[in-house]
C-alpha positions as YAML, in Angstrom:
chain: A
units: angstrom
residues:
- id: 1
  name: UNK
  ca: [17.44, -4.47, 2.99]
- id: 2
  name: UNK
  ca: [17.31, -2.64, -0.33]
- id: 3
  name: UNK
  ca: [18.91, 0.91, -0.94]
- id: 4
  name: UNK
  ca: [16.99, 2.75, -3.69]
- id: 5
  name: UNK
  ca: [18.40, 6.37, -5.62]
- id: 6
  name: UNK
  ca: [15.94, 8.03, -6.90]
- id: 7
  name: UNK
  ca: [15.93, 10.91, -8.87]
- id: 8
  name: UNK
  ca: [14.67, 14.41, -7.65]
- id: 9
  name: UNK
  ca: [14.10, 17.29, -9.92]
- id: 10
  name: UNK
  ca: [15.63, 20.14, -7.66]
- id: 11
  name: UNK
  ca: [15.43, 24.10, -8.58]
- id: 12
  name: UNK
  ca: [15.30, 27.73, -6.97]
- id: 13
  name: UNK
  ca: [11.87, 28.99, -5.65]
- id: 14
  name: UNK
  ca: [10.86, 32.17, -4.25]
- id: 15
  name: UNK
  ca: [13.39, 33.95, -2.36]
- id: 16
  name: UNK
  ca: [15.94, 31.95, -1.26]
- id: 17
  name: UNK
  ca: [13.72, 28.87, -1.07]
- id: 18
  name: UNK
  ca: [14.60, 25.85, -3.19]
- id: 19
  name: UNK
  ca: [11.46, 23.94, -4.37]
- id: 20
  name: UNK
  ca: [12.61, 19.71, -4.64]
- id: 21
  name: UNK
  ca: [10.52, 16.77, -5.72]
- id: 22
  name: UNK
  ca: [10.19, 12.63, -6.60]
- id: 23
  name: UNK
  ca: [8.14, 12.40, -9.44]
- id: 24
  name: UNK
  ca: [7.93, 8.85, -8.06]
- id: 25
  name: UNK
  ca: [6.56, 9.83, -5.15]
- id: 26
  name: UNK
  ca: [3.52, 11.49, -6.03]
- id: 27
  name: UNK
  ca: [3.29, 14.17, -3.05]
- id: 28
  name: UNK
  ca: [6.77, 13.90, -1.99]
- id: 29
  name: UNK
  ca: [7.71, 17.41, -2.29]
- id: 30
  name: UNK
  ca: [9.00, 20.71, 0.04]
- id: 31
  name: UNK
  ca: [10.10, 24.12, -0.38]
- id: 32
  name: UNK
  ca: [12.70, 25.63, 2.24]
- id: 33
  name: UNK
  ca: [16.31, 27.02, 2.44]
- id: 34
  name: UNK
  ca: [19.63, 26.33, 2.17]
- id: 35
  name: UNK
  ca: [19.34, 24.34, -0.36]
- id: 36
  name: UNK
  ca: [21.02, 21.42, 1.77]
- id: 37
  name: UNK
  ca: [18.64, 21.42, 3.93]
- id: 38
  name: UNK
  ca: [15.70, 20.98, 1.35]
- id: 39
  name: UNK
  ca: [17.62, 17.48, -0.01]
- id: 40
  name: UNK
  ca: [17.99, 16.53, 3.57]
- id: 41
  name: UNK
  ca: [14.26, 17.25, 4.84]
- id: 42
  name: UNK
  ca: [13.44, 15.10, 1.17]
- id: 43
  name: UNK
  ca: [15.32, 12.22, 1.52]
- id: 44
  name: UNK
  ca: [13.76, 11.96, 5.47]
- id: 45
  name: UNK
  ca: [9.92, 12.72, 3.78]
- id: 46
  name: UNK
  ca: [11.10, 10.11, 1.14]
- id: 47
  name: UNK
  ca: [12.18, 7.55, 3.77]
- id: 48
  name: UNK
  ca: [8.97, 7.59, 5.89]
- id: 49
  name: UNK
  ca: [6.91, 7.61, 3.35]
- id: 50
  name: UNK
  ca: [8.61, 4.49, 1.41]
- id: 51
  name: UNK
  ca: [8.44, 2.84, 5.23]
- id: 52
  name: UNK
  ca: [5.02, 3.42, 5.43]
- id: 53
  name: UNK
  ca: [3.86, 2.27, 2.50]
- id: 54
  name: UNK
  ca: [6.08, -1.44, 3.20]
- id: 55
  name: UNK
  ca: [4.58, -1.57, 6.92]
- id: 56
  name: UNK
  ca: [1.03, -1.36, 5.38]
- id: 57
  name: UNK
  ca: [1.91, -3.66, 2.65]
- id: 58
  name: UNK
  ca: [1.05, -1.27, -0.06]
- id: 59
  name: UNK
  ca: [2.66, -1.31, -3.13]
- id: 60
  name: UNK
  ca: [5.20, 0.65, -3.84]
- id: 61
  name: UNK
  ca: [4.68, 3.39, -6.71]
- id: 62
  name: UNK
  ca: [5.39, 1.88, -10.03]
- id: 63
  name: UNK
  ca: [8.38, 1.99, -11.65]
- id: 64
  name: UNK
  ca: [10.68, 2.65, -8.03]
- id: 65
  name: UNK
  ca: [12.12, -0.99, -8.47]
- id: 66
  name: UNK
  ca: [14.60, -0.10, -11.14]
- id: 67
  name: UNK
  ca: [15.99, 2.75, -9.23]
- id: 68
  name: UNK
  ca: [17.75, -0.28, -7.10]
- id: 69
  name: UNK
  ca: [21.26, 0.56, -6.03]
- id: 70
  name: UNK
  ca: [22.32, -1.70, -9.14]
- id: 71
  name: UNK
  ca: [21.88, 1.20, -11.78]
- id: 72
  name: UNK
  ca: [23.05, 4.21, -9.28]
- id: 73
  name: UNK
  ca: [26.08, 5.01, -11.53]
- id: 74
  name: UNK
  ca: [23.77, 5.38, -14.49]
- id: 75
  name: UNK
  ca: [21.29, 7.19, -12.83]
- id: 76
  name: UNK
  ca: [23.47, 10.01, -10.67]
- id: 77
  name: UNK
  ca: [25.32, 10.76, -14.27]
- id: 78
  name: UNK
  ca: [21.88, 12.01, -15.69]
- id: 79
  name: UNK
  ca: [20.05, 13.30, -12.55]
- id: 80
  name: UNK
  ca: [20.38, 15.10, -9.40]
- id: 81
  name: UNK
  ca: [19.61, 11.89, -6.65]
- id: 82
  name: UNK
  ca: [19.14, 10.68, -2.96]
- id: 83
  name: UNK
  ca: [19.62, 7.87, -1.69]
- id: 84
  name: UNK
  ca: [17.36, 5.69, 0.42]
- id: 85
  name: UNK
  ca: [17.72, 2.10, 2.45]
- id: 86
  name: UNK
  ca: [14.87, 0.63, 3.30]
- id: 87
  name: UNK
  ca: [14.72, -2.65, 5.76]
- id: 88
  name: UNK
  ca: [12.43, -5.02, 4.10]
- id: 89
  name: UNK
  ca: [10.20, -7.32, 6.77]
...
C-alpha cells in the first residue's frame, strides 16, 4: 500500500462555489459548495481515478511518485493537500 499527498490548488468560484484541482491529475477537477465538500468529492475523484489507472496497469502521471507520504511535512507547509492510499496489487 502506498499513501500519496498531493497538492491541490483550491480557490472561490462563482457564487458560493469553490473551484479545486490536481495539476497532477490532468482532469481531476470540480466546482461545488461548502468548500468541505469540494476537498472531499476531490480526494474520492482523485482516489478512483489513481485506482483505475493501477487496475489497468497504466502509468501513473509523471512526477506523482515523489508526493509519497515520505515528503508530506514538506509538502503540506507549502500547499493546500489531500491525502490518498492506494492498495498496490
Amino acid at each position: 500500500m502506498k499513501t500519496y499527498v498531493l497538492p491541490i490548488n483550491i480557490e472561490p468560484d462563482e457564487g458560493d462555489n469553490w473551484f479545486a484541482e490536481i495539476p497532477l491529475l490532468p482532469g481531476c477537477a470540480l466546482s461545488c459548495h461548502p468548500r468541505e465538500h469540494v476537498l472531499e468529492s476531490l480526494q474520492e475523484t482523485a482516489q478512483d481515478m489513481l485506482e483505475v489507472m493501477i487496475e489497468y496497469g497504466d502509468p501513473l502521471p509523471a512526477g506523482i511518485a515523489k508526493y509519497e507520504v515520505k515528503s508530506a511535512a514538506e509538502l503540506r507547509q507549502r500547499w493546500e493537500t489531500i491525502e490518498i492510499t492506494i492498495e498496490s496489487p
